[in-house]
N, C-alpha and C positions, 0 to 999 in steps of 0.2 A: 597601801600605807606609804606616805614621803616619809623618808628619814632624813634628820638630820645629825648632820656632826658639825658640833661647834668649836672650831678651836681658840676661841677666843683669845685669852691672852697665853696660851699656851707655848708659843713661839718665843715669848719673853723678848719681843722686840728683835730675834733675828730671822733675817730672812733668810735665811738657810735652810733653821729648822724648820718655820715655814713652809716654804714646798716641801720638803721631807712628810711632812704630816698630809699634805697633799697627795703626793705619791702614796704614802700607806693605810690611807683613807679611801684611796681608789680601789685596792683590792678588797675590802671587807664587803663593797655592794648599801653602802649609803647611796642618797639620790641627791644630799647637797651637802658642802659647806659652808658655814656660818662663821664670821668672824664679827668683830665688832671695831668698828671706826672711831674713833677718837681724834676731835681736834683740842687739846688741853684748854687753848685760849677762847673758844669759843664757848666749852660746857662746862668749865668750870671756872672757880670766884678766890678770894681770899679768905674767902667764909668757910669755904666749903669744909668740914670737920675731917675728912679724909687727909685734907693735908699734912699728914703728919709721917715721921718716920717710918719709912717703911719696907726697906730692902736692906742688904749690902751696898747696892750698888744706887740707891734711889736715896734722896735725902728726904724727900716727901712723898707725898701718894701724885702730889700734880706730877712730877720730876717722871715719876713711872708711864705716867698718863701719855709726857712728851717721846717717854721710852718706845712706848708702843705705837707711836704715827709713823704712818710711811708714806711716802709724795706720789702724787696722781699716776706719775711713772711706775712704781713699782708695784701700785694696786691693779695698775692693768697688767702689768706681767702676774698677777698673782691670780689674776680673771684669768687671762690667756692661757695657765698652765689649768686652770682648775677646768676653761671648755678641752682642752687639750685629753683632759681625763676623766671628762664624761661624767662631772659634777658641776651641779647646778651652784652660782656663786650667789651665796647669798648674806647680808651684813645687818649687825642693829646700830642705826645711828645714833649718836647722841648728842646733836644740835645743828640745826639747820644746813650749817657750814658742812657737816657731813654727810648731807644728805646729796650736796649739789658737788661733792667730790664723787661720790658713789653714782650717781648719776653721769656724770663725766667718764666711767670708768664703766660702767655698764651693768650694774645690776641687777640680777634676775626677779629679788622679788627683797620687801623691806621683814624685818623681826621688829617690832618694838619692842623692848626689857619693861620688865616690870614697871620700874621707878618713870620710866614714859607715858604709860600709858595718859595719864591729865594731862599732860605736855601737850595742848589742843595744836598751839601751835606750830612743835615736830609732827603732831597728826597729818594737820594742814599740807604742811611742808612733804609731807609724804605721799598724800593720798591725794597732790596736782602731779604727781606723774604716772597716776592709772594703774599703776603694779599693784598686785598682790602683796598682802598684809598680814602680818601674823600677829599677834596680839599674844602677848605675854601677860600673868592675871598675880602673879606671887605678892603683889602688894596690894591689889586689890579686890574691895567687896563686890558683890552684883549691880549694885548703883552703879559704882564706878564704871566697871566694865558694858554695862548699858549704856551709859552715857560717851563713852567711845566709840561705840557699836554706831548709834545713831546721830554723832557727831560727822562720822567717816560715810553715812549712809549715803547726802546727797552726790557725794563723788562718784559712788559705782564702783570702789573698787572691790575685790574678792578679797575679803575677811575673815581670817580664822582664829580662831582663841584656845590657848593653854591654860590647862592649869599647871600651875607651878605654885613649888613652895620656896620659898628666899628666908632658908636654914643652907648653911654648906658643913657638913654633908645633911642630906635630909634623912631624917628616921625615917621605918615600916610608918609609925603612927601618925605623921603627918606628911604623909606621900597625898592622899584627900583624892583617890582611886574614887570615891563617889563622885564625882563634882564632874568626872568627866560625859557621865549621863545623865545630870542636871543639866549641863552646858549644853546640850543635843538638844531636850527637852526646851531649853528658857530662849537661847539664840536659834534655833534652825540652820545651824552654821557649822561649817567642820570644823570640831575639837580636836583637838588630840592635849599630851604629856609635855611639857619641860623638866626633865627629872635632874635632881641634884644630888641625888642619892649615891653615889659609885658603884649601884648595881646591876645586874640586865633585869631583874625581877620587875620593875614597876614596868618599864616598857612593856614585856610580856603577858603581864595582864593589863596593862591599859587597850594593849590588841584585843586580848581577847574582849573588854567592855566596850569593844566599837569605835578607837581613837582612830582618828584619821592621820593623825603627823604626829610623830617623834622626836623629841630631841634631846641632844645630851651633850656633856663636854665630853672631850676626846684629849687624851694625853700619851704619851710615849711610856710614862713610870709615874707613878701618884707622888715619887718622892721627888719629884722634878721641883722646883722653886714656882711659885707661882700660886695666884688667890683660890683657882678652883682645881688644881689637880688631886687632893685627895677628893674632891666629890664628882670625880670624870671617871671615864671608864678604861680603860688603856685598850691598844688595838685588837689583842687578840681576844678578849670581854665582847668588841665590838663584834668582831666575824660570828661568834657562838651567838648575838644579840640579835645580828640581822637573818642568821644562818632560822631562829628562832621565831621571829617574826613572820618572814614567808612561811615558815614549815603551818603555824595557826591561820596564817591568812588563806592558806590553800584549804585544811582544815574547815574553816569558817565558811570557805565560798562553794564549800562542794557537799550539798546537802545528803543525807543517807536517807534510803527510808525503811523504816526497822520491819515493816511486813512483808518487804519483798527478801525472800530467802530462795531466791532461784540459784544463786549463784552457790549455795551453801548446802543444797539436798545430798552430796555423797559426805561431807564433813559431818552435819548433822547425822546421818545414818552413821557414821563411822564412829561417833562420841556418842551414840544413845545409849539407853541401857533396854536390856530385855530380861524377864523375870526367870529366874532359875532355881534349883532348891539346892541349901548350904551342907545338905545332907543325905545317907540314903534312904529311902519313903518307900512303904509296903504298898502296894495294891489297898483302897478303903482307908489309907490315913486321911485325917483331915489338917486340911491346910492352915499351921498357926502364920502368925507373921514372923518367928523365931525360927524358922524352916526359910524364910526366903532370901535370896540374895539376888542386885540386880547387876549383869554381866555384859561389855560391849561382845556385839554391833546391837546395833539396833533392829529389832525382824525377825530373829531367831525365837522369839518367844513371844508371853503376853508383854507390851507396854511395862517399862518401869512405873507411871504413871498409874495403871490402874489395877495395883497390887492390892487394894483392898474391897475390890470385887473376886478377887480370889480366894481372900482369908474367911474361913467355913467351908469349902467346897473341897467334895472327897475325891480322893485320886480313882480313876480305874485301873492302873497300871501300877507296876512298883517303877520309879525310878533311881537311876543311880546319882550319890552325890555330883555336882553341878552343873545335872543335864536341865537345858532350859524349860520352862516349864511354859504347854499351849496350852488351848481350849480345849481339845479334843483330849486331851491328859483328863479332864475333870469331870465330872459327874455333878 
């Protein structure tokens, strides 16, 4: 399983927090982080409906957008700390221009977001530099996502698709936990989860349904300022998420086989039962089922199992209440 942790705008444009989220991303055992690039002027317009009020500190959504750029310089000190810490640096662009900054700055592999994916020409732009591609589906049908698929074909690069749902926070009910075994089935491609949920639960079971890659947002406190921190998961969520993740993957890859009970003959003997009587019995009683009772170990008597080859059959002996009862007791 890749995991990722996305911090997206969770830094609120400082670079401080930042590496902070670096560093304490490093201890949970994620395998990448995910940030997303913004060049304001390049990806967005006057149009765009976003623009509108939307911080303390922002006058608009573009103004945030500018909040959140950082210069080639400080992308690659923010690479260098993440090879530094043994996470894979990985970013979703959002228009050309940040495509050929992240590439400048070293890239491990691209995210396309949802609202990307028709974006033929960020495809393009993506998939002439050979890297690995992850495809993000939350606004998209199976056409759509086909037509991506096979857009990005003749390049060669390694393709994988999410399902995601673009609700913040996502309900249980449309988490869409099926689609990630349709996607297995329809692309022959590794699937995995985008979950928006705030919980470890979807990732958990999208492991267990065969997801290849995980991803989620990552926050310090859900009450932190910012578009997705109540639908992120905070750090210590993460450790019990990844802690969770291997524990099924180990599970999943290590098959049992339920007839081989070798390892289990003194346990089984030690849990069995052996038939005894609940009471004390003459010489010549006959054996009802309300006389029997079945008593560990296993051996000392007939089988718990086949106490109704015993019921009609006369004692020859008197026993005392709950000596186990054999074959050579019966007549």
């Amino acid at each position: 399983m890749y995991i990722i942790a996305e911090i997206g705008q969770a830094h609120d444009g400082s670079l401080g927090v930042l590496h902070s989220y670096i560093d304490a991303l490093a201890e949970t055992g994620v395998d990448a982080i995910k940030f997303q690039t913004h060049i304001a002027e390049a990806e967005s317009s006057v149009h765009e409906p976003f623009r509108v009020n939307f911080s303390y500190e922002d006058s608009t959504r573009y103004d945030y957008w500018k909040r959140m750029e950082f210069s080639v310089d400080q992308w690659k000190a923010i690479k260098l700390h993440c090879d530094q810490a043994g996470l894979d640096f990985i970013s979703s662009p959002f228009s050309n221009a940040a495509v050929d900054l992240l590439e400048d700055v070293g890239v491990k592999s691209y995210k396309i977001g949802s609202g990307e994916v028709s974006n033929f020409l960020l495809l393009e732009k993506v998939a002439r530099t050979k890297k690995s591609i992850i495809l993000s589906s939350g606004l998209s049908s199976y056409d759509d996502i086909e037509n991506a698929i096979n857009f990005l074909a003749p390049f060669g690069n390694d393709v994988s698709v999410l399902q995601c749902t673009t609700k913040y926070p996502t309900q249980a009910k449309d988490i869409g936990l099926n689609i990630i075994s349709e996607m297995k089935n329809k692309f022959n491609l590794k699937v995995g989860l985008s979950d928006h949920s705030g919980e470890i639960f979807p990732s958990l079971a999208a492991t267990s349904l065969g997801a290849n890659i995980l991803e989620f947002h990552a926050v310090f406190d859900k009450r932190m300022f910012g578009p997705d921190s109540e639908s992120s998961l905070e750090i210590d969520k993460i450790i019990e998420l990844v802690k969770g993740v291997r524990f099924i993957e180990s599970s999943l890859g290590n098959k049992i086989d339920k007839n081989d009970l070798n390892d289990k003959k003194d346990l089984k003997k030690m849990f069995g039962k052996s038939l005894a009587v609940n009471k004390d019995l003459d010489q010549d009683s006959i054996i009802t089922f309300d006389d029997l009772e079945a008593k560990k170990p296993e051996g000392y008597g007939i089988p718990a199992m086949s106490y109704q080859k015993v019921i009609g059959k006369k004692l020859n002996k008197k026993l005392v209440c709950w000596s186990f009862l054999n074959e050579d007791d019966l007549i």
